[in-house]
Each structure stands twice: as structure tokens, then as C-alpha cells.
Wavefront OBJ file of the C-alpha trace (Angstrom):
o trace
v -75.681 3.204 75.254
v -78.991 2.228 76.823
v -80.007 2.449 80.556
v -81.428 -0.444 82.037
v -83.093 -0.430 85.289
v -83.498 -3.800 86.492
v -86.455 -4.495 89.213
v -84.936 -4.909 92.688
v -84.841 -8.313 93.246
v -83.141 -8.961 90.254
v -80.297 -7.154 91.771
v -77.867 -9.155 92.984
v -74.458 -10.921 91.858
v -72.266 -7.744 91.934
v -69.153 -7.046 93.818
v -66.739 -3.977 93.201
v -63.829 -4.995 90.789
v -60.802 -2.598 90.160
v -60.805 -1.284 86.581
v -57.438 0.633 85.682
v -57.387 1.672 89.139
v -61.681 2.183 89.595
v -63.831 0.628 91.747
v -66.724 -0.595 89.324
v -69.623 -2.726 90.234
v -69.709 -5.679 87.900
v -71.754 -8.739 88.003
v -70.283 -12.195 88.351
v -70.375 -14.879 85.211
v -73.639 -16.867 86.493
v -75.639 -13.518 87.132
v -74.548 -11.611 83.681
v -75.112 -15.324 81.452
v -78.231 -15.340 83.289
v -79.569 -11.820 82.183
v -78.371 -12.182 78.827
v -80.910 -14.860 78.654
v -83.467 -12.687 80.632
v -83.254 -10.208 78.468
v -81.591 -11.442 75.400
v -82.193 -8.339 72.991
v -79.637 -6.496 75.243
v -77.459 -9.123 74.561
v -77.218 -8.865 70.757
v -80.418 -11.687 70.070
v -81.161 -15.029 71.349
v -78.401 -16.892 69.219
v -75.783 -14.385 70.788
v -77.060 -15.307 74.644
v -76.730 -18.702 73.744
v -72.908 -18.115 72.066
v -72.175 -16.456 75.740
v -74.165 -18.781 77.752
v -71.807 -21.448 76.152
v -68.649 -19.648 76.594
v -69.185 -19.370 80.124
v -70.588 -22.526 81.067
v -67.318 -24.296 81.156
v -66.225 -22.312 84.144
v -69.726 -22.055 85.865
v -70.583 -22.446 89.670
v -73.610 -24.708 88.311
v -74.782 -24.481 92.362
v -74.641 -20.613 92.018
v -76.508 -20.167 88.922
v -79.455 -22.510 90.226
v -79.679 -20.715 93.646
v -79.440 -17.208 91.292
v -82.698 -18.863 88.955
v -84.275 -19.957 91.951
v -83.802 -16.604 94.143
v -85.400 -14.752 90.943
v -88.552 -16.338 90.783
v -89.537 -16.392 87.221
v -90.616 -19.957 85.797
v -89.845 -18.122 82.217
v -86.464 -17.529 82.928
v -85.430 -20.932 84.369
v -87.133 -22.674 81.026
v -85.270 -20.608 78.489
v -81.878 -20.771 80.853
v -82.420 -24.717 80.715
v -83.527 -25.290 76.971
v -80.716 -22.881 75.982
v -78.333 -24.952 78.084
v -79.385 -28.104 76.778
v -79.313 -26.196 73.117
v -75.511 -25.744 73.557
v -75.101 -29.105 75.321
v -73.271 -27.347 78.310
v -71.659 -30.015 81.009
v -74.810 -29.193 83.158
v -74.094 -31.424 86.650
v -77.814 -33.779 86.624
v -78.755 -32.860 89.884
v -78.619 -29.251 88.903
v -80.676 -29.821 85.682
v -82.856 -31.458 87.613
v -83.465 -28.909 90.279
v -83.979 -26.669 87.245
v -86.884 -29.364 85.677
v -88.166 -29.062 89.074
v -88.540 -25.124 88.990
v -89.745 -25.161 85.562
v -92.756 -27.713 85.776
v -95.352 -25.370 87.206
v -96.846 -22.778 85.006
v -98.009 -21.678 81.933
v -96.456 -22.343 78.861
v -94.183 -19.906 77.465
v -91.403 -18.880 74.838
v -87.822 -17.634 73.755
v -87.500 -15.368 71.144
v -90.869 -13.144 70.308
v -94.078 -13.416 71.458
v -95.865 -16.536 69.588
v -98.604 -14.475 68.142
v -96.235 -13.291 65.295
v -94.698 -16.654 64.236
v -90.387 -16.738 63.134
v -90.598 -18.289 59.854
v -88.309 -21.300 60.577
v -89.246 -21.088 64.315
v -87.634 -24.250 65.727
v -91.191 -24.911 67.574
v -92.450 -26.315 71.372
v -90.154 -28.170 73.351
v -92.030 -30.554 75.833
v -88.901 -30.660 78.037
v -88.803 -27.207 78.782
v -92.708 -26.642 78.256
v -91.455 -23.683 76.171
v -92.047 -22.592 72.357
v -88.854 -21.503 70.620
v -89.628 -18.776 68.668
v -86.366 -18.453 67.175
v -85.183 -19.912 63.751
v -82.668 -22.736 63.520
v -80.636 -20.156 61.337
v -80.172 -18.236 64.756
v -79.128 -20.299 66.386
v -76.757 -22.941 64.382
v -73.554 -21.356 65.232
v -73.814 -21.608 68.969
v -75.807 -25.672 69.030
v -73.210 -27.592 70.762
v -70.763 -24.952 71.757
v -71.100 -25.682 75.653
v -69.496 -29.192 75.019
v -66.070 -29.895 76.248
v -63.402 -30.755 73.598
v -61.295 -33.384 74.396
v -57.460 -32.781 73.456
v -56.300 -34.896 71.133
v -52.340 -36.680 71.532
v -50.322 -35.783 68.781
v -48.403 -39.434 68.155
l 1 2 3 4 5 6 7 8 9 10 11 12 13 14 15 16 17 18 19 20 21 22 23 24 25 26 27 28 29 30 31 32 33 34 35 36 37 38 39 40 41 42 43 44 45 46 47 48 49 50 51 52 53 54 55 56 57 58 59 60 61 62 63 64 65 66 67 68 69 70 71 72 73 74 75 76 77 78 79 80 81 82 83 84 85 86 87 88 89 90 91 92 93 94 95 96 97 98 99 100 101 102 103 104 105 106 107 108 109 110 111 112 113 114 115 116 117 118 119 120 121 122 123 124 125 126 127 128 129 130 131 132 133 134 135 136 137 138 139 140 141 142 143 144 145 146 147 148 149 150 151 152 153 154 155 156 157
């Protein structure tokens, strides 16, 4: 088990929620996706962030999540939330994407994954969208590109 102390106004998104009869304090689905990409080593690695990121993007409060990126402040975060969404092709509404673009223009470059200096072999590389250098290798993260799409059911006939 590890301790994490997060800085205060990252702490938001909880409400109490009964657990076999406790009240525990437990963040909401926009706030926990959105610290697994903060701080993606606590989440198992970037390719696992993205797996979750995906899973839970098909019942997100896109509005929510944006306000949540926004209210945090960190030009960082909102480029790796947005290239990872775009990485699993979530159903991202455009105006929220585009709020996100908006938040992410200003700034210094920056990167997923670790720092640049010590280069991933098979690093996927800069993506001008995002302004942000994945650090990652495609290896990583093939199992969760594409996972945010919605299947459509097929008629049996």
C-alpha cells in the first residue's frame, strides 16, 4: 500500500459512499480517470491509465471532467488527458475537446510517460495536436488504442 498525499487543490470529486455498511470517501469516475492519468505510475503505467480512461469514458460527464481539468490548472495534465483520449478514440463531445485544445495551447511543451532526457526505445514520439512528446512505446500501449470506441450491436438475422 502506498500513501499518497495529493496537493490541496487537487482535492476534490469525493463524496461518502456506503461500503458494507461504512461511510468511505471515494472519488467519482471523472476525478479518479483523471488522476490515473496525473499520476499514471499509481495506476499500474501509462498503457493501464489509458485501459481505464477507456473503460470509463463511455459513461463520462464529458462537462464534469473538463470543469475538473480546468479547476486543476495544469496545462500537462489536460494534454496527456486529451492525447490519451484521442489514443483510445473515446466518444469525446467536440465542444468539449475543443475547450480542452483551448486549455492546452499555452505552454511549454511537455510529455507522457518519462522524462524525454532518457528516450523509450520505441517511444511513439511528439504529437503536434497535443504539443506533447509520448514517451511511451507503441508496445504499451496497443492493447488499450481504440478501446474508448462504442461497439455497435450487431442483429443476429
Amino acid at each position: 500500500m502506498r500513501i499518497v498525499n495529493p496537493k490541496p487543490g487537487k482535492f476534490f470529486g469525493f463524496a461518502p459512499v456506503d461500503v458494507l455498511g461504512y461511510k468511505v470517501m471515494m472519488s467519482d469516475r471523472e476525478k479518479t480517470v483523471i488522476d490515473c492519468i496525473d499520476r499514471p505510475v499509481l495506476a499500474g503505467g501509462v498503457g493501464e491509465a489509458a485501459s481505464i480512461l477507456a473503460a470509463a469514458s463511455h459513461r463520462f460527464d464529458w462537462p464534469k471532467a473538463a470543469d475538473y481539468l480546468a479547476q486543476i490548472d495544469s496545462i500537462a495534465l489536460v494534454r496527456r488527458f486529451g492525447w490519451v483520449m484521442d489514443h483510445v478514440k473515446a466518444d469525446m463531445p467536440a465542444a468539449v475537446r475543443e475547450r480542452l485544445l483551448d486549455l492546452a495551447a499555452r505552454g511549454p511543451r511537455t510529455w507522457i510517460g518519462s522524462n524525454p532526457a532518457h528516450k523509450v526505445p520505441g517511444a511513439i514520439g511528439y504529437d503536434k495536436t497535443w504539443h506533447l512528446f509520448i514517451n511511451v512505446s507503441g508496445e504499451e500501449l496497443r492493447e488499450s488504442a481504440g478501446l474508448g470506441r462504442r461497439k455497435a450491436l450487431k442483429k443476429d438475422g
